[in-house]
C-alpha positions as CSV (number, residue, x, y, z in Angstrom):
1,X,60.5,297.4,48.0
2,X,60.2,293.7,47.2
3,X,59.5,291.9,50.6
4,X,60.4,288.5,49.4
5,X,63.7,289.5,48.1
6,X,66.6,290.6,50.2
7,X,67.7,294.7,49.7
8,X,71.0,295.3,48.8
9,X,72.3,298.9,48.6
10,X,75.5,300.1,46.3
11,X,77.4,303.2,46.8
12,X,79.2,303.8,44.4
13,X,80.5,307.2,42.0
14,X,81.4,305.2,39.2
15,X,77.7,304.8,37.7
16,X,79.0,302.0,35.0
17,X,81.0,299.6,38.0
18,X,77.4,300.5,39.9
19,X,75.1,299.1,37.3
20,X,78.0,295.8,36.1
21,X,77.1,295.2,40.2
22,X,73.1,295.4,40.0
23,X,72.1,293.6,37.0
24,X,74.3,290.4,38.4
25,X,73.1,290.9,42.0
26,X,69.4,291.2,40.6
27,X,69.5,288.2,38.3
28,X,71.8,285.2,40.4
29,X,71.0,286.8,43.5
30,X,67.4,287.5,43.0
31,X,68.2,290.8,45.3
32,X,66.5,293.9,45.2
33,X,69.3,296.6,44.4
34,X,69.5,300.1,45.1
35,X,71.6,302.6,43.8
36,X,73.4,305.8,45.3
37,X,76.5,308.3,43.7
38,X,76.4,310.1,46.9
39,X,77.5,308.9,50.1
40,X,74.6,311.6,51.5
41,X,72.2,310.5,49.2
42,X,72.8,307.0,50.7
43,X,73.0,308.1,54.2
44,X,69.6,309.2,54.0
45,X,67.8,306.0,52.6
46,X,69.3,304.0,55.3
47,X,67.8,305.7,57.9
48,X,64.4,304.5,56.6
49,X,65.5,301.4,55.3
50,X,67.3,298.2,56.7
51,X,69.7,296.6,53.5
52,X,70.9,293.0,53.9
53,X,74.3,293.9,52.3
54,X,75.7,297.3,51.6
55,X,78.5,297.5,49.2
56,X,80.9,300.9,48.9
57,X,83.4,301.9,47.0
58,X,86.0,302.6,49.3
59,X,86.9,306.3,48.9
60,X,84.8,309.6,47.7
61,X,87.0,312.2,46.7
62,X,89.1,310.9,49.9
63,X,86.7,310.4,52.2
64,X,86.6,306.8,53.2
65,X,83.0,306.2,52.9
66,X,83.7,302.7,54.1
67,X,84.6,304.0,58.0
68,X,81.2,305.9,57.3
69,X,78.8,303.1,56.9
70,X,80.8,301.4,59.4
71,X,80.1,303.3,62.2
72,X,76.6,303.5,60.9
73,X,76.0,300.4,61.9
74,X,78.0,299.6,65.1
75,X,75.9,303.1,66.4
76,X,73.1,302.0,65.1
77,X,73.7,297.7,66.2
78,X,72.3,297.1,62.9
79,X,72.3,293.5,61.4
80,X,74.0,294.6,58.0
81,X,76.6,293.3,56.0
82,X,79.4,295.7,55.0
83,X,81.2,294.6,51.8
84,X,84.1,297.7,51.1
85,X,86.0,297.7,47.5
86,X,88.9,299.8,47.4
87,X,91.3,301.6,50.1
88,X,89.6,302.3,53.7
89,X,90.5,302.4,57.3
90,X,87.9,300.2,57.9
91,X,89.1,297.1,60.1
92,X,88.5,293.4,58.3
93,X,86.2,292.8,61.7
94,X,83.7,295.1,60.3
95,X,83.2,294.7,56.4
96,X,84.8,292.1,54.2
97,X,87.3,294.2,52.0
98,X,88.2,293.8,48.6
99,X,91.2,295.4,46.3
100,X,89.5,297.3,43.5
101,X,90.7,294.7,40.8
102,X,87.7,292.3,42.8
103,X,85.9,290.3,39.7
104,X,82.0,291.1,39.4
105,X,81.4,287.9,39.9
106,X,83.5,287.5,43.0
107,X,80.7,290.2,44.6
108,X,78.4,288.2,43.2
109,X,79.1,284.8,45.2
110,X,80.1,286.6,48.2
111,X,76.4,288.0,49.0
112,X,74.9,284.9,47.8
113,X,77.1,283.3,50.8
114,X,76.1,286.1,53.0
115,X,72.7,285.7,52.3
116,X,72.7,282.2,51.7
117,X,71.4,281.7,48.0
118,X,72.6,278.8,46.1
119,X,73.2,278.5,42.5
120,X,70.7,275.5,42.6
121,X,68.2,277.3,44.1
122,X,68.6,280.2,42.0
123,X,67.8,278.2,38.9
124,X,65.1,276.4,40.2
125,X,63.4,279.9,41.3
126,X,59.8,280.4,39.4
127,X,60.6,284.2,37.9
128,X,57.1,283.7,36.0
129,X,57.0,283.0,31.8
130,X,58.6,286.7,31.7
131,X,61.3,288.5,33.9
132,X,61.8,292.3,34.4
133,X,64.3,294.0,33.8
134,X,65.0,297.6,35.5
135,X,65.1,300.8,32.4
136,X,68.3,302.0,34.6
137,X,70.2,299.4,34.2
138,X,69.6,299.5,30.4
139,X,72.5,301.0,28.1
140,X,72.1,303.3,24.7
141,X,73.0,300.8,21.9
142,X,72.9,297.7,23.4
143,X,72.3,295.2,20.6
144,X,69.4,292.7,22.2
145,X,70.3,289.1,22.2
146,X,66.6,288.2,22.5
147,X,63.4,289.7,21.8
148,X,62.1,292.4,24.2
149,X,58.5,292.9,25.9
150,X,56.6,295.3,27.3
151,X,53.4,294.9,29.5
152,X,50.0,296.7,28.3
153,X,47.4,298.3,30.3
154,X,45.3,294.9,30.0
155,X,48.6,293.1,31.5
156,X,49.5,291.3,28.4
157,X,53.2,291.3,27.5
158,X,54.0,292.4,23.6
159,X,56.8,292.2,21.8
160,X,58.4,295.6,21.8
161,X,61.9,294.8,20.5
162,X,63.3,291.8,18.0
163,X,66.3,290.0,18.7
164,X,69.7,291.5,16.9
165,X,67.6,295.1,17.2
166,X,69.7,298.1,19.3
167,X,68.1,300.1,22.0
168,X,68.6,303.7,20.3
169,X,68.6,306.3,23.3
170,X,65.0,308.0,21.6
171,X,63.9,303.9,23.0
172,X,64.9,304.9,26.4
173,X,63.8,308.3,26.0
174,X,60.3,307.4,24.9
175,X,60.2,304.3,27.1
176,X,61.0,306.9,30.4
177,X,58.7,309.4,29.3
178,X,55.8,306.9,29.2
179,X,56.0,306.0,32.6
180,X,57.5,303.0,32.0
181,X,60.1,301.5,34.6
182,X,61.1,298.2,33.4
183,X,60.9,295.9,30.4
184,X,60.6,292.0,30.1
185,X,62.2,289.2,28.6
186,X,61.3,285.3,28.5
187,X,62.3,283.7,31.7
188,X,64.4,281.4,29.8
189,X,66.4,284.3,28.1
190,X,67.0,286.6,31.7
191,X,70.6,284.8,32.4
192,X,71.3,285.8,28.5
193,X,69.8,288.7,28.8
194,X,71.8,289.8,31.8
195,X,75.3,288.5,30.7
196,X,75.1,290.8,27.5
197,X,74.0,293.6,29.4
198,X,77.1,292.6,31.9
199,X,79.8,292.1,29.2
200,X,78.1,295.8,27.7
201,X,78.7,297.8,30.7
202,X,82.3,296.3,31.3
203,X,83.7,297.1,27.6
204,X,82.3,300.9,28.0
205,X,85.6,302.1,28.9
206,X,86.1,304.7,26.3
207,X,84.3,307.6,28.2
208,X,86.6,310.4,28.4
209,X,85.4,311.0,32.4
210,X,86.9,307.5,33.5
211,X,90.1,308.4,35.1
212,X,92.9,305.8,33.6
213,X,92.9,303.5,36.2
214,X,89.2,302.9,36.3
215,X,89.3,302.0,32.4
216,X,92.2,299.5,33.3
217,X,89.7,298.0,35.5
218,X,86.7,297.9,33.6
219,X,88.9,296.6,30.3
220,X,90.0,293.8,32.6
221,X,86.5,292.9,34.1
222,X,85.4,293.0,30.0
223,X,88.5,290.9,29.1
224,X,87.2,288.2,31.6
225,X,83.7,288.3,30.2
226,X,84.7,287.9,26.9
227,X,87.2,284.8,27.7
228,X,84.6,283.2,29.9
229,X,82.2,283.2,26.7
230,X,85.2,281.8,24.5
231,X,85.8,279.2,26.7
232,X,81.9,278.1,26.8
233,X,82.6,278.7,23.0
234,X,79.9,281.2,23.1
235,X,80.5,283.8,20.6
236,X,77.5,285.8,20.5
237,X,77.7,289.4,18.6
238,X,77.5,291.0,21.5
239,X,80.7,289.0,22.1
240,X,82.2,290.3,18.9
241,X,81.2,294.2,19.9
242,X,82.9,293.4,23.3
243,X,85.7,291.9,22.2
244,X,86.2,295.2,19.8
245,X,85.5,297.6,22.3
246,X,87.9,296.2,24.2
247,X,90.9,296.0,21.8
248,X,89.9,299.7,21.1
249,X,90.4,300.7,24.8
250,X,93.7,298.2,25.0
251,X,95.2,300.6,22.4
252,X,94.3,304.0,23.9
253,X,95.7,302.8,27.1
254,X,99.0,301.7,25.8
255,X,99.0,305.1,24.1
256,X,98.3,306.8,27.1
257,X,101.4,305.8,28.7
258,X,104.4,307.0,27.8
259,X,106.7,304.5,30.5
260,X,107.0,301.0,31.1
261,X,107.2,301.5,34.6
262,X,104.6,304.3,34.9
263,X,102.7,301.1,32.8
264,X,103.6,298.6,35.8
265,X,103.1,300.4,38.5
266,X,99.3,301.6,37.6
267,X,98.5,297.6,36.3
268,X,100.3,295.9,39.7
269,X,96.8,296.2,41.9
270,X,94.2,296.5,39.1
271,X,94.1,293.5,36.6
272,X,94.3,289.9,36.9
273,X,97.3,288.1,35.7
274,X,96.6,287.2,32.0
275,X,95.4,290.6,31.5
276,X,97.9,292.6,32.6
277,X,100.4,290.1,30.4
278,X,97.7,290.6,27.3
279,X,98.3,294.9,27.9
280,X,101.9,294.9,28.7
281,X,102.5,292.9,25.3
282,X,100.7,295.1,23.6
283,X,102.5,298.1,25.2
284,X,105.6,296.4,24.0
285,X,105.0,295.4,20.8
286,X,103.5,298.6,20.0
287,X,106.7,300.3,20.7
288,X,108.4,297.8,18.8
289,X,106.3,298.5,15.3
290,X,106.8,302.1,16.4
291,X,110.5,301.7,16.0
292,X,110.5,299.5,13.0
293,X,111.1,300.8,9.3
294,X,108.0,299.0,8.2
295,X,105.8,299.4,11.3
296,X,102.2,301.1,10.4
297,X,99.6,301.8,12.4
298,X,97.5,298.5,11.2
299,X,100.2,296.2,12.2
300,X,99.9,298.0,15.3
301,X,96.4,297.8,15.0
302,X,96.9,293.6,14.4
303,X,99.3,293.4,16.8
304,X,97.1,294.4,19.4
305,X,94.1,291.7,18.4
306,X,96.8,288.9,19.0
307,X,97.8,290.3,22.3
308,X,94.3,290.0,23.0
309,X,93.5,286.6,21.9
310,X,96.5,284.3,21.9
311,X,96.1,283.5,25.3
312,X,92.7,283.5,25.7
313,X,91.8,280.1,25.9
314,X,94.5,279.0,28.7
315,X,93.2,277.1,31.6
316,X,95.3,278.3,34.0
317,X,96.8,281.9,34.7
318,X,100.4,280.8,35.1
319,X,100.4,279.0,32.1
320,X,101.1,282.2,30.6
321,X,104.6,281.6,31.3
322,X,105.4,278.4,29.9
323,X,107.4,279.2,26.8
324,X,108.9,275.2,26.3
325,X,108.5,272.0,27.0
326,X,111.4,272.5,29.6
327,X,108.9,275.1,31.3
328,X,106.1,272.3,31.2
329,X,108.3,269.4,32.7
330,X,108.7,271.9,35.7
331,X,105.4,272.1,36.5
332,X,104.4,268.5,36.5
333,X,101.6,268.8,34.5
334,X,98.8,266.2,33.5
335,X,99.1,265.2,30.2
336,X,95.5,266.9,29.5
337,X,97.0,270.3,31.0
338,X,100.1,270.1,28.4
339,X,97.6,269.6,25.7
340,X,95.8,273.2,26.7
341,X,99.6,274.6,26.4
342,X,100.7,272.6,23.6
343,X,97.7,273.3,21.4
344,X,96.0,277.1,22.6
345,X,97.6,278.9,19.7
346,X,95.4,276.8,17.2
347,X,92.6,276.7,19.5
348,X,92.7,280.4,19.7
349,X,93.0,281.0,15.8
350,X,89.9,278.6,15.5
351,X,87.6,280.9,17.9
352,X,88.9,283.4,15.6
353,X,87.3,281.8,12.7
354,X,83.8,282.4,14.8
355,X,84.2,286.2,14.6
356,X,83.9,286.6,11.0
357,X,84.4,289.7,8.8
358,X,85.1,291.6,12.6
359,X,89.2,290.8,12.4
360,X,91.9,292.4,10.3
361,X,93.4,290.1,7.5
362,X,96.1,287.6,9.1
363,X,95.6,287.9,12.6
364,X,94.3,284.1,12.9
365,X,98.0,283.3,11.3
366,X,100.0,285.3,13.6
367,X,97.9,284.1,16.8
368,X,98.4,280.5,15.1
369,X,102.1,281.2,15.1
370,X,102.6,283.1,18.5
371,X,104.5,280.1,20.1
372,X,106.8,280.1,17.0
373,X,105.6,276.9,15.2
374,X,103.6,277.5,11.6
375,X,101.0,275.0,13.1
376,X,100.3,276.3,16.1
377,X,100.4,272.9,17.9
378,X,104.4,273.0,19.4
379,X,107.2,275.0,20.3
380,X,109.7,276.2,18.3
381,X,113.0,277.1,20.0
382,X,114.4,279.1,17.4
383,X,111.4,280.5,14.9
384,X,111.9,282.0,11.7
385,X,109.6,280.7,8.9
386,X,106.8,282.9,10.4
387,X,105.5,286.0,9.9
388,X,107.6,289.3,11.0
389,X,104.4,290.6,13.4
390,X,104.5,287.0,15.1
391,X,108.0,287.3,15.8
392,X,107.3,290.8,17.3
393,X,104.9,289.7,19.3
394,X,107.2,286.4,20.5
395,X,110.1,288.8,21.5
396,X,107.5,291.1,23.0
397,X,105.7,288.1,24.6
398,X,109.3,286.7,26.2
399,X,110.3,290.3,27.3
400,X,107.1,290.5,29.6
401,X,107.5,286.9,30.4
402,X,110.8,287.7,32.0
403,X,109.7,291.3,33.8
404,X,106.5,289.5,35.3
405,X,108.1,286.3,36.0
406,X,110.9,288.6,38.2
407,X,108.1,290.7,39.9
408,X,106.2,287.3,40.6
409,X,108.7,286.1,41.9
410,X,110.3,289.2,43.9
411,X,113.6,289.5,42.2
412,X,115.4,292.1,40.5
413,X,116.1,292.2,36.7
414,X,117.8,294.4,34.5
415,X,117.3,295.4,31.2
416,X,120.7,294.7,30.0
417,X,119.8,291.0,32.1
418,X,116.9,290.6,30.2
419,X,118.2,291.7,27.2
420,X,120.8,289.0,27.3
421,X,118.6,286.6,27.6
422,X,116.4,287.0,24.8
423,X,119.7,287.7,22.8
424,X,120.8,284.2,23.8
425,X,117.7,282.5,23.1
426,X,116.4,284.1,19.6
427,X,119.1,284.5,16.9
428,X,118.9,286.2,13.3
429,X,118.7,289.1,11.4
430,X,115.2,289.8,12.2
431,X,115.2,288.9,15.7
432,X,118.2,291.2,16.5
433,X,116.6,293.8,14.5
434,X,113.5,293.3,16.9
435,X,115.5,293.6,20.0
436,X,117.5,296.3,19.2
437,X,114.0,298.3,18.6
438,X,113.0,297.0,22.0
439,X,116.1,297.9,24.0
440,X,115.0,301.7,23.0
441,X,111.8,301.6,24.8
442,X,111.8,304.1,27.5
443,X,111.7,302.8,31.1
């Protein structure tokens, strides 16, 4: 063990969350982070060793591992911080709990408080020309966003990996069976290096053994990544292959669900806000195509790329549900706020532009047009120069507005209600055509 850095331990069954955890804890923390699947395995260690911060998933396979390592360390008097994600007994006088919808990074700034690191200091911390980077907390197929070393017998780091390259699991396999336990990258890149490998673990949802609600979770954490890096306007290919992976999983999940309610119930604790609007759309507009004479499975496939990105580049969470100007005058906003509302549909379709060949034809266009205006700069109270997917996804959009808006706000709401409203609000052909398809989703 490191003396100089402090020793953080993670229990945790869920190997991917596990590793999402170390590699930021390792690189803004500068901590030295164990690993354990096992609450036994974990028991053992600490008697031997003296953490700074242990962090638990709450239960394994109901047993509340987080009243475990509790006691641990009352018995024991033991100066350790307990940080406890998920449902426990444990009181909020012995570990500082989180729900298990807690952000990676949220982890992340709570042990730097614990263990008072500052983001200053952490960039001004001499790593050396090259930083090391643990083999376990490499992933098969992660596509390298800077070249890749490895130290010789004579101490000299050589380039082992170019930039854009994949680490193929024979890598690993040859890398492990050599001996090897970590490889390098230039100091400069280890904050680059560590976001990709971040934004890879969270968009591995797809594994058949992650239970639904844990691929909920990890889609969200990936989802957060992905609009951090849009934001910064930093659209990297590693980006693009999140951003992919993460539509993918978006799909299978709304497939996976047969209910809207079923849909709410398993979303209410697990995903942020703009996420769990961006799925539930995407449930609902689904259904919608599903129902339509001229639905396919690539409208469906398009539909559910503008779920992902028309709201992407919002600066606030509740903004989501500002669907007129009326809705902005309520809020009171600064005229530089309205702008981000006003002008986010074009702003999203431009991001777009940065992914290339990677998007199906017309998406940009129906994200441009997802507030109902051709331009994507404006409102439009009663849309219907558009395209036929962009006013699916409006009805779909307004439908959820309404349900979360309701839940937000603790009050019930009715289909037939809601319904009605929408009725009122979007007339035509197409639009009733549209709600009639939604009012046979099943509930």
């Amino acid at each position: 063990m490191s003396e100089q850095n402090p020793l953080i331990v993670i229990v945790d069954n869920h190997k991917r969350s596990g590793q999402l955890y170390s590699v930021g804890l390792e690189a803004y923390v500068g901590a030295t982070v164990v690993e354990f699947g096992l609450i036994e395995e974990a028991v053992e260690f600490l008697s031997s060793n003296s953490p700074a911060i242990i962090i638990t998933r709450g239960l394994f396979d109901q047993r509340d591992a987080g009243v475990k390592f509790a006691q641990m360390i009352e018995s024991g008097n033991l100066k350790i911080h307990l940080i406890v994600i998920g449902q426990t007994k444990v009181s909020i006088h012995q570990a500082t709990i989180y729900d298990e919808n807690v952000e990676v990074r949220d982890i992340i700034k709570k042990c730097a408080s614990l263990l008072g690191v500052t983001a200053k200091a952490m960039a001004e911390k001499n790593v050396g020309e090259y930083y090391p980077i643990r083999l376990t907390l490499l992933c098969p197929n992660l596509s390298l966003v800077c070249p890749v070393y490895k130290k010789n017998a004579e101490g000299e780091y050589v380039k082992f990996l170019d930039v854009e390259s994949k680490i193929h699991p024979e890598i690993l396999t040859i890398l492990q069976s050599s001996g090897e336990k970590e490889i390098y990258v230039q100091a400069a890149h280890r904050l680059k290096f560590v976001n990709s490998i971040s934004m890879f673990l969270a968009e591995m949802m797809a594994d058949d053994r992650l239970s639904l609600e844990d691929t909920i979770m990890l889609s969200n954490n990936s989802y957060n990544i992905v609009r951090d890096s849009a934001r910064r306007m930093m659209i990297s290919p590693v980006t693009i292959q999140a951003t992919e992976a993460n539509i993918n999983t978006m799909m299978s999940i709304t497939g996976k669900i047969p209910k809207l309610n079923q849909f709410l119930k398993m979303t209410t604790s697990k995903v942020n806000f703009v996420f769990k609007h961006s799925l539930l759309t995407c449930f609902v507009a689904s259904h919608i195509i599903d129902k339509m004479e001229w639905g396919t499975n690539d409208q469906k496939v398009k539909i559910a790329f503008v779920c992902f990105f028309s709201n992407l580049l919002l600066n606030q969470d509740d903004y989501i549900l500002v669907h007129s100007k009326e809705d902005m005058d309520l809020m009171n906003l600064a005229d530089s706020e309205r702008e981000n509302i006003i002008n986010h549909p074009i702003n999203a379709a431009k991001i777009m532009s940065k992914y290339y060949n990677s998007l199906p034809f017309g998406v940009e266009t129906i994200v441009k047009q997802h507030h109902g205006n051709r331009y994507g700069n404006d409102f439009a109270q009663n849309p219907s120069t558009i395209s036929p997917l962009a006013l699916v996804y409006i009805i779909s959009d307004e439908w959820v507005t309404l349900i979360l808006k309701a839940e937000k706000r603790k009050l019930p709401l009715t289909r037939a209600e809601s319904l009605s409203i929408i009725k009122n609000k979007y007339k035509g052909m197409m639009f009733q055509e549209i709600i009639g398809a939604l009012n046979e989703l099943t509930i």
